[in-house]
C-alpha positions, -999 to +999 in steps of 0.1 A: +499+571-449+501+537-464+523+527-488+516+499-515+528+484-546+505+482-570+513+470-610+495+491-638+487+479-671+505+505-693+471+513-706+464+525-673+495+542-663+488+561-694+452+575-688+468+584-655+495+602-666+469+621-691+446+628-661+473+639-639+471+678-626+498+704-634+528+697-603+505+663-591+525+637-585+520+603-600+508+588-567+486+616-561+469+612-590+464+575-588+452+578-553+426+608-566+413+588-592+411+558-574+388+573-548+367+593-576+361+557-592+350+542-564+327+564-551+310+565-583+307+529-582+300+528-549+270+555-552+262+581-525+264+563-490+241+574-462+253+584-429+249+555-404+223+574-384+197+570-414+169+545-406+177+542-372+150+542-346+111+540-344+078+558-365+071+568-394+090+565-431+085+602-435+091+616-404+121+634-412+100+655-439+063+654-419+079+660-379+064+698-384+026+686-391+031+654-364+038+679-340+015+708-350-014+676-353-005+666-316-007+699-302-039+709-318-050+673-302-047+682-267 
């Protein structure tokens, strides 16, 4: 685990003592907050298999009737 110094406004350390869990240490609660914060900011990521490849937009959704329309052509 890394290990860093970081300086908190008072402000801060405050709504992070307020937010901390019952027995969560100070750290602990920084570091849970921290990555709640950022992954709202950051959004929801998509895995980095997503749009990868050739066809259609849809295909994900539509392979079913692709298939069953290419079957029924033969």
């Amino acid at each position: 685990m890394a290990r860093r110094t970081v300086n908190l406004p008072d402000s801060v350390e405050t709504v992070v003592r307020e937010l901390a869990e019952d027995g969560e240490s100070f750290s602990a609660t920084v570091a849970r907050l921290l990555e709640a914060g950022a992954r709202s900011v950051r959004g929801r990521r998509h895995p980095s298999y997503v749009a990868t490849g050739e066809g259609p937009e849809d295909l994900g959704r539509m392979a079913e009737s692709y298939l069953r329309d290419l079957a029924s052509a033969r």
